[in-house]
N, C-alpha and C positions, 0 to 999 in steps of 0.2 A: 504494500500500500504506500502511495507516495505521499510523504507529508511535507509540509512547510508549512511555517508559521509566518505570516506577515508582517508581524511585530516590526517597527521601525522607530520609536522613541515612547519616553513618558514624556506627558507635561503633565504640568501644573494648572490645576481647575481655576484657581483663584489668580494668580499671573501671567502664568501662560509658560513661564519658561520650559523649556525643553532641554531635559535628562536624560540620562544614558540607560538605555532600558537594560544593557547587560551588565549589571552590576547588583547587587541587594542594595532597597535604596527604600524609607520611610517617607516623609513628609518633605516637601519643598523646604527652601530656607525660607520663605515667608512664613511656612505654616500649614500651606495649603497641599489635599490629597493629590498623589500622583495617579495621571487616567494613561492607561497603554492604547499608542492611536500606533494604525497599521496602514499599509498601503492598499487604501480599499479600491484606488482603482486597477493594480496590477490583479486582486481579490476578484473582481468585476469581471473582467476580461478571463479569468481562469476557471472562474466556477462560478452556478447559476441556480435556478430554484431546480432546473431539472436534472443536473449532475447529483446534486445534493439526494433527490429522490431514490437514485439508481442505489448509494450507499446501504450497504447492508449492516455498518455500525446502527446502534439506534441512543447510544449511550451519547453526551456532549461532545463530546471528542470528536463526533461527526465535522463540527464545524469547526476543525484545528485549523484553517488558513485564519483563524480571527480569531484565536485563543493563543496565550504568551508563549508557549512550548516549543525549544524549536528543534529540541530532540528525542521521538517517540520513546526511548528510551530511560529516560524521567518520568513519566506519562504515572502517574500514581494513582491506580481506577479501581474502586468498588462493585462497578457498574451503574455509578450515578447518571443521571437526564434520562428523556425521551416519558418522563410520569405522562401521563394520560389528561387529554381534555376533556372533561366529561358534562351529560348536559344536563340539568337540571330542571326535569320538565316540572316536576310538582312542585318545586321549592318556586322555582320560576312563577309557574302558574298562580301560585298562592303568594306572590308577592308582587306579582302585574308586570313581569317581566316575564314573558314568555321564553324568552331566546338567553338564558342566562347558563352559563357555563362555569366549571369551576377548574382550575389547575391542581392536580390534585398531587401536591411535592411531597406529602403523608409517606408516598409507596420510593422515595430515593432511599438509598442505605443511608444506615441512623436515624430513617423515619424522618427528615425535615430536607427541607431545600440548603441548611448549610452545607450539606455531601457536593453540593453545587462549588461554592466558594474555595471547601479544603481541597477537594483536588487540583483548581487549580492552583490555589496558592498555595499548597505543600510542594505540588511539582516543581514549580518556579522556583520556590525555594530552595529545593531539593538541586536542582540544575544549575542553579546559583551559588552554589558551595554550601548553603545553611547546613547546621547540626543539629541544631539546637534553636526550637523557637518557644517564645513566649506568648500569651494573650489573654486577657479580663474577658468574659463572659459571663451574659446572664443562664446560661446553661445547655443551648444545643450546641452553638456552634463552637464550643467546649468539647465535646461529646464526639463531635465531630473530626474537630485536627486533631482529638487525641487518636481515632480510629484512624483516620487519613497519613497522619503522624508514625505511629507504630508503623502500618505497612511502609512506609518510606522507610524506615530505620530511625527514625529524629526522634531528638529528646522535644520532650511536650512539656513547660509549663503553663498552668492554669490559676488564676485566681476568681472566683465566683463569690456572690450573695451569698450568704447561709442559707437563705432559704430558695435558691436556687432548686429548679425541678429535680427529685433526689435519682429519678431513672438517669438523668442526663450525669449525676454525678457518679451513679455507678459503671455509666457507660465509658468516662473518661478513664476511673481506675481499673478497670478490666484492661483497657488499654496499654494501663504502664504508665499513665499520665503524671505528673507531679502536682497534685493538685491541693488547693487551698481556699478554704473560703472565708469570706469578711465578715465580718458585723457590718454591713452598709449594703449600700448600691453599685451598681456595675460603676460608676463613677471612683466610688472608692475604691475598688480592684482597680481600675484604669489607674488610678495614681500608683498602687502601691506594681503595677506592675514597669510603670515608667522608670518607676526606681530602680526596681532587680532586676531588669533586662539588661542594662548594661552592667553591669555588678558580674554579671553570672556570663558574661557573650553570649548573651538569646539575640535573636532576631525578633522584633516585635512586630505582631502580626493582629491588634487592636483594628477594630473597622476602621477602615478605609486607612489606617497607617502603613501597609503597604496597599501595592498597585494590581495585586493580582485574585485577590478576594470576588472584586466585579466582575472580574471576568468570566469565571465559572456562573455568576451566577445572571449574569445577561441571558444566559445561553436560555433562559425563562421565555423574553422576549420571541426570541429564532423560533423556539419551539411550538409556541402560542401562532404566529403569523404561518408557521408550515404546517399546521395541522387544522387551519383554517382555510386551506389551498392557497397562502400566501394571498393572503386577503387579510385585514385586519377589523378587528371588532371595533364598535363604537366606542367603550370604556373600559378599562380594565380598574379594579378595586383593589387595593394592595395596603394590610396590615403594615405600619409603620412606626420602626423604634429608631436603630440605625440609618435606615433609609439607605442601605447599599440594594434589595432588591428592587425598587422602584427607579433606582438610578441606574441599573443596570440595563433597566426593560427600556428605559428611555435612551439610552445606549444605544442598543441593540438597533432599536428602530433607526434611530438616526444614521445607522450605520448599513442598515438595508435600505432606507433613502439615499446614498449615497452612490450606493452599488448597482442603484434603478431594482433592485428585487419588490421595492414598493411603490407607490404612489398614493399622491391623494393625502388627506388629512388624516393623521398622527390619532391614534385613539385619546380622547382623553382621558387623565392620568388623574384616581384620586387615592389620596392618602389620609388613611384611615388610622389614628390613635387611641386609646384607650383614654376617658374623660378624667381619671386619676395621674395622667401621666400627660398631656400634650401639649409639648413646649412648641413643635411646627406650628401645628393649628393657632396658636394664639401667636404666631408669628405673622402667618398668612392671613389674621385676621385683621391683624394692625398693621397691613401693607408691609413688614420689613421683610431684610432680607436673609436675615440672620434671627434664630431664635434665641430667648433667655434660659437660662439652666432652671429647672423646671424643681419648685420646694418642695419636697416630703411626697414621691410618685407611690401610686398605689395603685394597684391593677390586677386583676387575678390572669389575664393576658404577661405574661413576664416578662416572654420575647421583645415586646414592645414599651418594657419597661425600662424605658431608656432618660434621664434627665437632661441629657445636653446632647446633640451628635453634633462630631464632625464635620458630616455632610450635609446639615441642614439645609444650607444654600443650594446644594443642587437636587433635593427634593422640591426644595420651593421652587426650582426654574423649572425643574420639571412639568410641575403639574400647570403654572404658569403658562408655558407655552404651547402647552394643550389644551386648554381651555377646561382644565379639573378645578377640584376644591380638593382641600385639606379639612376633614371633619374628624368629631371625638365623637365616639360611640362609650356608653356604662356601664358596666360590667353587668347589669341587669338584662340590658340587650344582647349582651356577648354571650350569658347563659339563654337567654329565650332563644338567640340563632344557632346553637349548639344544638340545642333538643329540635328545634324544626328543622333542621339539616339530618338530624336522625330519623328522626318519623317520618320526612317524605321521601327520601335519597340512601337513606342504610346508612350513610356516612359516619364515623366519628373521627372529626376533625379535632385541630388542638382550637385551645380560648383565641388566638390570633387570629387564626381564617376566618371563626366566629367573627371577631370583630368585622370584617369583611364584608360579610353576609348581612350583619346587621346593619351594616349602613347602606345598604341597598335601598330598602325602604324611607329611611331618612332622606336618601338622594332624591328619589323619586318625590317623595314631600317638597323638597327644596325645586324642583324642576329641573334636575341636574343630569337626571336619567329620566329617558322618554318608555315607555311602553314599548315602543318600536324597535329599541335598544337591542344591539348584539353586547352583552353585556359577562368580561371576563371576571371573576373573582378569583384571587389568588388562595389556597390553603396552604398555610404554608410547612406541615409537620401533621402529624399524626397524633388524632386523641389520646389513644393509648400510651403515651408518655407522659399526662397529665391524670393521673387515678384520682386527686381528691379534689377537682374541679367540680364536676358533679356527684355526690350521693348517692348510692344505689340501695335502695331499701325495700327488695322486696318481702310480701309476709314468708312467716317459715310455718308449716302445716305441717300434720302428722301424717303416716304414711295412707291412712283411712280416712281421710277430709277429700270435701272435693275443691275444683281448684277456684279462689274465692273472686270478684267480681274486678277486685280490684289488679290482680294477675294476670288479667286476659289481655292488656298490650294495646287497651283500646286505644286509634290515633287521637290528637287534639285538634 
């Protein structure tokens, strides 16, 4: 199989300056996240929606002329990408979106779309000389480069919440992970882990502090517009802590605009936070460009338990230039669209995708989303790594009872 990578520099999102992509490299000297831009027109002229088709990979890897790697030999793969777009005719129907669809990142290995991110930025790393990397998580994408990690060989540390999702904390030490958690917020592991990365020679690997995390997880974007015949939906819905998945989708597009793979108007892009936790949202609502660090976050969503990001600015251009909104959904709605994603679709998503789903209906209130809408929802992880989210309380009977009125599974 012939591969090449397209890769041709970083820059800098916030300056602009242009870095040397072969090299291990964190944040600009401004400050700002490094983006890996490629030669999309040599991209262009070499492969197309229908080479792409022929490919019998189904895994992200598919689209290595636009991912960092520039020798398949680093390639560190679980068999992450290619999760399913599936449609949601009842969820839809019952929420006046007929045409609503969900991505369903639940079914990548480690159960979330961060299998997305580790692989490519373990490989990168891995390619790069790293040994040893470092990274603060609120608990998947932990879980994650310690899985993605291990397979490479690389030492993995972690700093997490204490009360970080405990599947995701046993998923890192299965791994071999070195891992630790705070009394605080992912912000408070962010500091303490800015400290011991260079202490220890980690390579720090915090969202968006290096360059290769987006990349893997663009590949959402690619996957979404080819499994719609390269056609794009009117909206996509995307849970928002970090804001590396929404930046990537918006990526992605830009980048199949480029390459002529698409036409026409950009779906718009909205970003969806938990009402406990949403520093965007009150960003995007007061015009700025940049959000404030968000006091005392509270969420039963954790993913998206985020007090400050990095990338804020390029969530807000994102959805900006789409024509989205930035909205907060409340953990009351994140549970109601969790149980009606179960009862009409079999789904159990994790409290994030919920968020998602919940603000469908709120959009539609706001006139944000039409009825007519081909309308994407992201999930981004699977239920079953969140056990005390919802409560399971069915009755317990004798083996001579019959089965009681309240056990029969009636829908709501």
């Amino acid at each position: 199989m012939a591969w090449q990578s397209m890769l041709t520099h970083l820059e800098c999102a916030r300056c602009g300056h242009r870095h040397d992509a072969d090299r291990l490299a964190n944040l600009c000297d401004c400050g700002g996240p490094l983006l890996a831009r490629y030669d999309l027109e040599a991209v262009g002229r070499e492969l197309d929606p229908g080479k792409l088709r022929r490919r019998a990979d189904r895994s992200l890897w598919r689209y290595r002329e636009l991912l960092p790697v520039r020798d398949p030999q680093h390639v560190v793969s679980l068999g992450e990408g290619g999760t399913p777009l599936l449609p949601l005719a009842r969820l839809g129907a019952a929420y006046g979106v007929p045409q609503l669809y969900m991505k369903d990142e639940g079914l990548n290995p480690t159960g979330t779309f961060k299998a997305r991110g580790a692989t490519s930025g373990i490989s990168r790393a891995r390619e790069l000389g790293a040994t040893a990397i470092a990274m603060p998580t609120n608990g998947n994408a932990g879980g994650a480069w310690a899985a993605y990690g291990a397979k490479a060989g690389l030492e993995v540390a972690l700093c997490m919440p204490v009360d970080a999702p405990h599947l995701a904390v046993i998923e890192a030490e299965v791994a071999g992970a070195r891992t630790a958690l705070v009394r605080g917020q992912i912000s408070d592991a962010g500091a303490i882990m800015s400290r011991e990365a260079p202490r220890h020679g980690w390579f720090e690997t915090a969202t968006l502090k290096e360059p290769y995390r987006i990349e893997g997880k663009k590949t959402m974007g690619y996957e979404i517009v080819e499994d719609l015949d390269w056609t794009m939906p009117d909206a996509i819905v995307y849970p928002t802590g970090g804001g590396v998945g929404i930046i990537g989708i918006f990526k992605a597009l830009r980048e199949m605009q480029a390459m002529g793979w698409i036409d026409g108007k950009l779906p718009r892009l909205f970003a969806v936070q938990a009402a406990g936790c949403a520093p965007i949202v009150a960003a995007y609502e007061a015009g700025a460009d940049t959000s404030e660090p968000w006091a005392d976050p509270e969420t039963i969503a954790q993913g998206i338990r985020v007090p400050s990001a990095l990338g804020d600015f390029l969530v807000l251009e994102a959805v900006r230039e789409t024509g989205g909104t930035c909205l907060a959904v409340s953990d009351e709605a994140i549970l109601s669209a969790l149980r009606d994603t179960g009862r009409s679709e079999g789904a159990l998503i994790c409290p994030e995708g919920a968020a998602a789903v919940a603000a469908v209906p709120a959009l539609l209130a706001q006139e944000r989303l039409r009825p007519e809408d081909r309308v994407v929802i992201l999930n981004t992880g699977t239920g079953l790594k969140y056990p005390g989210v919802i409560e399971a309380s069915p009755p317990v009977i004798d083996p001579g009872d019959g089965l009681p009125e309240s056990a029969t599974g009636a829908r709501a």
